[in-house]
C-alpha positions as CSV (number, residue, x, y, z in Angstrom):
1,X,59.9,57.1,35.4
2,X,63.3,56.2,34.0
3,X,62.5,53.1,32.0
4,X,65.8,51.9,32.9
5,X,66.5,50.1,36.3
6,X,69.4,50.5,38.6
7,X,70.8,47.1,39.6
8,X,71.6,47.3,43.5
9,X,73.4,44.0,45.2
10,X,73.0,43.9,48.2
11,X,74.8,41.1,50.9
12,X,73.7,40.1,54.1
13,X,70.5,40.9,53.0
14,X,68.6,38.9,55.8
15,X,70.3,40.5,58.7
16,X,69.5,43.1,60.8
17,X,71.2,45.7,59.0
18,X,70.4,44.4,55.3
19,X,66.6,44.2,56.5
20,X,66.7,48.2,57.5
21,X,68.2,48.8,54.1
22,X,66.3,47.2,51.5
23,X,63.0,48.8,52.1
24,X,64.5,52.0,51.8
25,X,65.5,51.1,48.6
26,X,62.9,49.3,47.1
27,X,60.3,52.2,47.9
28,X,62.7,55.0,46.0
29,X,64.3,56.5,49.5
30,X,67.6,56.3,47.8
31,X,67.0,57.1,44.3
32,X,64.1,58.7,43.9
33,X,60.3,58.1,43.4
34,X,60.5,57.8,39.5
35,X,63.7,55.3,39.3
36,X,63.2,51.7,39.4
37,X,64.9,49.2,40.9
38,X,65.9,45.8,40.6
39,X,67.2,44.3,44.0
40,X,69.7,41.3,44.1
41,X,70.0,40.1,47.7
42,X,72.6,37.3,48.5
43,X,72.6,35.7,52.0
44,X,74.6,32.9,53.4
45,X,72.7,28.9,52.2
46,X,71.9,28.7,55.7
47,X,69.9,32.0,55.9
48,X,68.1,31.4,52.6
49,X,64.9,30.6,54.4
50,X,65.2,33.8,56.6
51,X,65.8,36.0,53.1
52,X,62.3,34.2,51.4
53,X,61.2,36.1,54.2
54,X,62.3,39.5,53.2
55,X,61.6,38.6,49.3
56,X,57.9,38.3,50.6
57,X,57.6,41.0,52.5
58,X,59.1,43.5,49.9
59,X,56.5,42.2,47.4
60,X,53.9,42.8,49.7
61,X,54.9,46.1,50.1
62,X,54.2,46.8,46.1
63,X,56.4,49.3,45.5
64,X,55.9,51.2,42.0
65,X,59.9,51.3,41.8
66,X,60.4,48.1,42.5
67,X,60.6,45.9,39.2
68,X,62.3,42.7,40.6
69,X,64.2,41.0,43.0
70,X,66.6,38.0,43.1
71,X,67.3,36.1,46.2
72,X,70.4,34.3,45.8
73,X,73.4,32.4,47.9
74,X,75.7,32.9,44.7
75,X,77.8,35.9,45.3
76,X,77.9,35.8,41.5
77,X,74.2,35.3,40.7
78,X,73.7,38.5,42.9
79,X,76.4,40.7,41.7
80,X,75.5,39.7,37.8
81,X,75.0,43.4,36.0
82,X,75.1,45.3,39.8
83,X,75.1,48.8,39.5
84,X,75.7,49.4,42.9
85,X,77.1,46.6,45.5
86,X,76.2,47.2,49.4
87,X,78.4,44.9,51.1
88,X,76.8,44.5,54.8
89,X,77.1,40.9,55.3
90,X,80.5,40.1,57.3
91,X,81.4,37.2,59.7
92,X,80.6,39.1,63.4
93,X,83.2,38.5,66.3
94,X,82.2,35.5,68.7
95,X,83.3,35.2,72.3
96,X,87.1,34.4,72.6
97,X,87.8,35.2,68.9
98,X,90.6,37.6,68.3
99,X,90.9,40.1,66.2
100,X,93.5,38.8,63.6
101,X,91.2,35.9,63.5
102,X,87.8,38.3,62.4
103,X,90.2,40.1,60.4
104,X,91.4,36.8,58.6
105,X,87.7,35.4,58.7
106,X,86.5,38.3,57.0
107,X,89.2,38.7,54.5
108,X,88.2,35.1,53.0
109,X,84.5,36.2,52.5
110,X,85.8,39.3,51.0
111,X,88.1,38.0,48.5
112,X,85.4,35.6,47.7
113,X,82.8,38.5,46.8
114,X,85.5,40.8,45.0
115,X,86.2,37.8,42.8
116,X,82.5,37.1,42.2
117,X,81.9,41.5,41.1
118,X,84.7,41.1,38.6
119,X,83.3,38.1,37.2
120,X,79.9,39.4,37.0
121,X,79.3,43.1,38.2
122,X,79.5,46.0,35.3
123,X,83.1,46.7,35.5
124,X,83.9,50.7,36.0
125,X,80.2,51.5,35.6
126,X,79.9,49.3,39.5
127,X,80.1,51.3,42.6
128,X,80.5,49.5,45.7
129,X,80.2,50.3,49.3
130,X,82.0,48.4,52.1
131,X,79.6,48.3,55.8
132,X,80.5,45.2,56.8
133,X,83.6,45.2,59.7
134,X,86.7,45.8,59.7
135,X,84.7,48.0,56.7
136,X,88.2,49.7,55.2
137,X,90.3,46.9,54.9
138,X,87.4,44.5,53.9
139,X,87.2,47.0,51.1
140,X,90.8,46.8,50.3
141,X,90.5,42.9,50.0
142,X,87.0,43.3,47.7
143,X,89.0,45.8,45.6
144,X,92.4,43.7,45.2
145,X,90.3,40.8,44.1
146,X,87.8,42.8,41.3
147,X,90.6,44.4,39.4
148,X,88.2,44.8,36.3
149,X,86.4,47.3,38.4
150,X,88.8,50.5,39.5
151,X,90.0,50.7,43.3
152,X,88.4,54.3,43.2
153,X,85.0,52.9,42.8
154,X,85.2,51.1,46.0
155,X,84.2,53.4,49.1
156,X,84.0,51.9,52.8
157,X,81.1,53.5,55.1
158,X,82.2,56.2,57.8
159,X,79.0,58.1,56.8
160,X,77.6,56.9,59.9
161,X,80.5,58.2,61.8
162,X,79.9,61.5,60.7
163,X,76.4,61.8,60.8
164,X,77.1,60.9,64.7
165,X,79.4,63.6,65.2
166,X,77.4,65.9,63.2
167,X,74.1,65.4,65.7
168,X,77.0,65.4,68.5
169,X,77.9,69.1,67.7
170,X,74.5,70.1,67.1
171,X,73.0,69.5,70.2
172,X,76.4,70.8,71.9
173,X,75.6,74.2,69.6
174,X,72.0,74.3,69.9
175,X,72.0,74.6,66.3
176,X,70.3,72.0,63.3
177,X,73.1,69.5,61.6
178,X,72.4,71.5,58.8
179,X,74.0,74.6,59.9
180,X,77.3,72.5,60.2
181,X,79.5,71.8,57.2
182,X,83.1,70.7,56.5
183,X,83.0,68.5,59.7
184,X,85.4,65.6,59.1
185,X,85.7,61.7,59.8
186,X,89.9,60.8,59.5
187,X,90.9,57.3,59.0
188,X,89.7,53.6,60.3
189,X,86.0,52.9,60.7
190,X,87.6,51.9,64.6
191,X,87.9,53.5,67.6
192,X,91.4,55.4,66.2
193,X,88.7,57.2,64.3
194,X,89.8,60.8,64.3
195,X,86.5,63.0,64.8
196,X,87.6,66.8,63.1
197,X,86.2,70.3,63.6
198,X,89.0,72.1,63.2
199,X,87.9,72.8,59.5
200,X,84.3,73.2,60.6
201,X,81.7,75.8,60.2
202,X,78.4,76.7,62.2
203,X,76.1,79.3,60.4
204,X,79.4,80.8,58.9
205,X,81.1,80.4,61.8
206,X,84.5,78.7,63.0
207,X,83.2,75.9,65.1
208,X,86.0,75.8,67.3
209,X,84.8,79.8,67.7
210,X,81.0,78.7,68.6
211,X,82.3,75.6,70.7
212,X,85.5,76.6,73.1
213,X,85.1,74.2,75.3
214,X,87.7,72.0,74.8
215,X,87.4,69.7,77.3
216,X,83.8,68.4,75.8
217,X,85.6,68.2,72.7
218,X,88.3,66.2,74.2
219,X,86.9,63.8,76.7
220,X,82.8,63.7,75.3
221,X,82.8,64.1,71.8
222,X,85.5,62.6,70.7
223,X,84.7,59.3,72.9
224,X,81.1,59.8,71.8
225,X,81.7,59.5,68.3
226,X,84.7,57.2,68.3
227,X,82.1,54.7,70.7
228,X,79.0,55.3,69.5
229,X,78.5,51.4,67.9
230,X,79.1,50.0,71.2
231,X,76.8,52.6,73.3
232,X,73.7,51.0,71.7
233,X,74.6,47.7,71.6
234,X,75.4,48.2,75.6
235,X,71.7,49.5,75.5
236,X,69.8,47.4,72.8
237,X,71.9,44.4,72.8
238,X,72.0,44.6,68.9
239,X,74.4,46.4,66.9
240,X,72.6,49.3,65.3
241,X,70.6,48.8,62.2
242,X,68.2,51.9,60.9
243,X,70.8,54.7,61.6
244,X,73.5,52.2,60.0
245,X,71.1,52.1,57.0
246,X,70.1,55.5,56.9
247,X,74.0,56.1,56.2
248,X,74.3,53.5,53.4
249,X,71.1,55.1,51.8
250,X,72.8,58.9,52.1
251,X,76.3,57.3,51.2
252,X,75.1,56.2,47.9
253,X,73.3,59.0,47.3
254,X,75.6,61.6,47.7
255,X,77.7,59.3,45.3
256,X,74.8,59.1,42.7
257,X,73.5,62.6,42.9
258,X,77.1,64.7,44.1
259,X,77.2,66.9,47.1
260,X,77.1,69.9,45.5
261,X,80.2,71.3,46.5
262,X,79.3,70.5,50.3
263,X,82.2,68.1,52.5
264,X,81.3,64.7,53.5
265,X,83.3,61.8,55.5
266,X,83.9,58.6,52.9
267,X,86.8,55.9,53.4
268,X,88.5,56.0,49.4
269,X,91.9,54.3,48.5
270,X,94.5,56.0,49.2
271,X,97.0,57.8,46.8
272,X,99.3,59.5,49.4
273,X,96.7,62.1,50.7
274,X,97.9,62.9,53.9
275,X,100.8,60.8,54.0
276,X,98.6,57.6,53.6
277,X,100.1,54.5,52.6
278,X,98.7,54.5,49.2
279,X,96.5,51.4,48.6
280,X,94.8,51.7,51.9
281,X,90.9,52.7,52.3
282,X,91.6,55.8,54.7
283,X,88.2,58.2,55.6
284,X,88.8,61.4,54.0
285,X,86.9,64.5,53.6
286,X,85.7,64.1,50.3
287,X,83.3,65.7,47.5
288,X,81.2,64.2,45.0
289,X,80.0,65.8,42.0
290,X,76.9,64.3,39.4
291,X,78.5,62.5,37.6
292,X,79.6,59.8,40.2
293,X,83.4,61.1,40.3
294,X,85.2,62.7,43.2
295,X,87.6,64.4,44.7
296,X,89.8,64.3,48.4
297,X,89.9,67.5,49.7
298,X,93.1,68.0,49.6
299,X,96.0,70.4,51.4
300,X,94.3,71.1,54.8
301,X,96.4,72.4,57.5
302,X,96.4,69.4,59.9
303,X,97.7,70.4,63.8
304,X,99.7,68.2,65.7
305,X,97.3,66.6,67.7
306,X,95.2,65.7,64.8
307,X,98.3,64.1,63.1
308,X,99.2,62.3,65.7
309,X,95.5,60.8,65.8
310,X,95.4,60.7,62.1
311,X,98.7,58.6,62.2
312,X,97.5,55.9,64.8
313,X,94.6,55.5,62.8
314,X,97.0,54.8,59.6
315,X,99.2,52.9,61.7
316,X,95.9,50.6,62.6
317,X,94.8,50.1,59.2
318,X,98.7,48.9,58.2
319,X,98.4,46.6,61.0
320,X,95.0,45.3,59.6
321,X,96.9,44.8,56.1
322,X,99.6,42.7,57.3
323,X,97.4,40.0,59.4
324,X,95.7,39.7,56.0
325,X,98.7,40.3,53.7
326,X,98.7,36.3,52.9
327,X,95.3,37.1,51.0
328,X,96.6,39.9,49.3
329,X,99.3,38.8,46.4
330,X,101.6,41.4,45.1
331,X,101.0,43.9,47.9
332,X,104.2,45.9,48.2
């Protein structure tokens, strides 16, 4: 084993979503059988009996990479030293709440916890990851408020998104997800999510050559993809937890360990790709390499439909800005 272990914060540790996630950690499903780990879990006071619970069960569980964990309410306490921060924990929507309200709601917590990883959290050697909703701009919040560690360490979660569409086109093929590559998730972790083949390959093929029907791409798989979340909370009455996880876990690890040259879907601050207000966390296609860094694929041709999509997405994520722009001093 490496003697050395990798600090992993993780909020909202308690919930449904946290509670999928932390096992996989602890017993080396996200980096490996021979790395330890030490897990910092932060929950709200109130839930502090509830994450006990998980702190128990994880040490029954005695896994060998699995040196310690820290239950905590202090967003400080569990970010002290975090090598990676998994930011699940956000303020749900009630009945009768509208959206400027959760957006506001959610802004407060995370200013409070980007405030908390610059104070504590290891600077430009933290990566964090964003799940909780509205994911891209409560990464932009986390981000303004941490400036010690740089914006393009902060990533927001449409790995889920694209492993959806992935198993989406698959089926539709009649081919593993495996055989697909250079699929891509555009924009806002939202409905204005822009679902992509156009760039795709299936065994070597053009995917809009292997899939011509068009109007399954238009009025099924796009939908599918774009409503997924609310599908199974229609049908389980919970939002989803173990495939939400699952895309955390493969999230950081295609950050820890690169892609190796292949495309995946991550939301990144934007520098102008695309025509992106810069400063915005937009969902690119993106490829990282093993050293942690990584690159926006950059100079696709984009058709007019898909730039029109693309562009309500942006358009989204400026609105989201402004009903938090209060929050956000010295945003241009």
């Amino acid at each position: 084993m490496n003697n050395t272990p990798i600090r992993v914060a993780v909020s909202g540790a308690a919930g449904q979503l946290g509670y999928a996630l932390v096992f996989r950690i602890a017993s080396g499903g996200l980096f490996g059988p021979n790395q330890p780990v030490i897990l910092q879990l932060l929950e709200r006071p109130e839930a502090t009996d509830a994450l006990d619970g998980v702190v128990m069960e994880l040490l029954d569980c005695a896994f060998p990479t699995l040196s310690k964990v820290v239950a905590t309410s202090s967003p400080e306490v569990a970010f002290q030293g975090a090598d990676y921060a998994l930011l699940v924990g956000a303020f749900p929507r009630g009945p009768g709440m509208e959206r400027g309200d959760l957006l506001k709601k959610n802004a407060e917590i995370f200013s409070t916890q980007g405030k908390a990883l610059n104070n504590a959290a290891n600077g430009s050697g933290t990566r964090v990851i964003v799940v909780g909703n509205p994911a891209n701009t409560n990464a932009m919040i986390a981000s303004h408020h941490a400036p010690n560690i740089p914006p393009s360490n902060f990533s927001a979660l449409t790995r889920l998104d694209h492993n959806r569409g992935l198993t989406q086109l698959a089926t539709k093929a009649n081919c593993s997800v495996t055989d697909i590559n250079r699929f891509v998730i555009w924009g806002n972790h939202s409905t204005t999510m822009v679902p992509d083949i156009t760039h795709a390959y299936i065994n070597g093929k053009l995917a809009t050559d292997v899939i011509t029907d068009k109007e399954w791409l238009q009025k099924s798989f796009v939908p599918a993809v774009q409503k997924r979340g609310a599908a199974i909370i229609a049908a389980r009455k919970v939002s989803s937890a173990a495939s939400a996880a699952n895309a955390v876990v493969e999230a950081a690890a295609s950050w820890h360990f690169g892609t190796h040259a292949k495309w995946t879907s991550a939301a990144h601050v934007s520098n102008g790709e695309y025509g992106v207000t810069p400063g915005l966390f937009y969902s690119y296609p993106v490829v990282y390499n093993e050293k942690g860094e990584y690159d926006i694929v950059r100079n696709l041709p984009i058709d007019q439909a898909t730039a029109d999509a693309m562009e309500a997405s942006h358009k989204e994520l400026l609105e989201e800005r402004d009903a938090v722009k209060d929050l956000l001093s010295n945003l241009s």
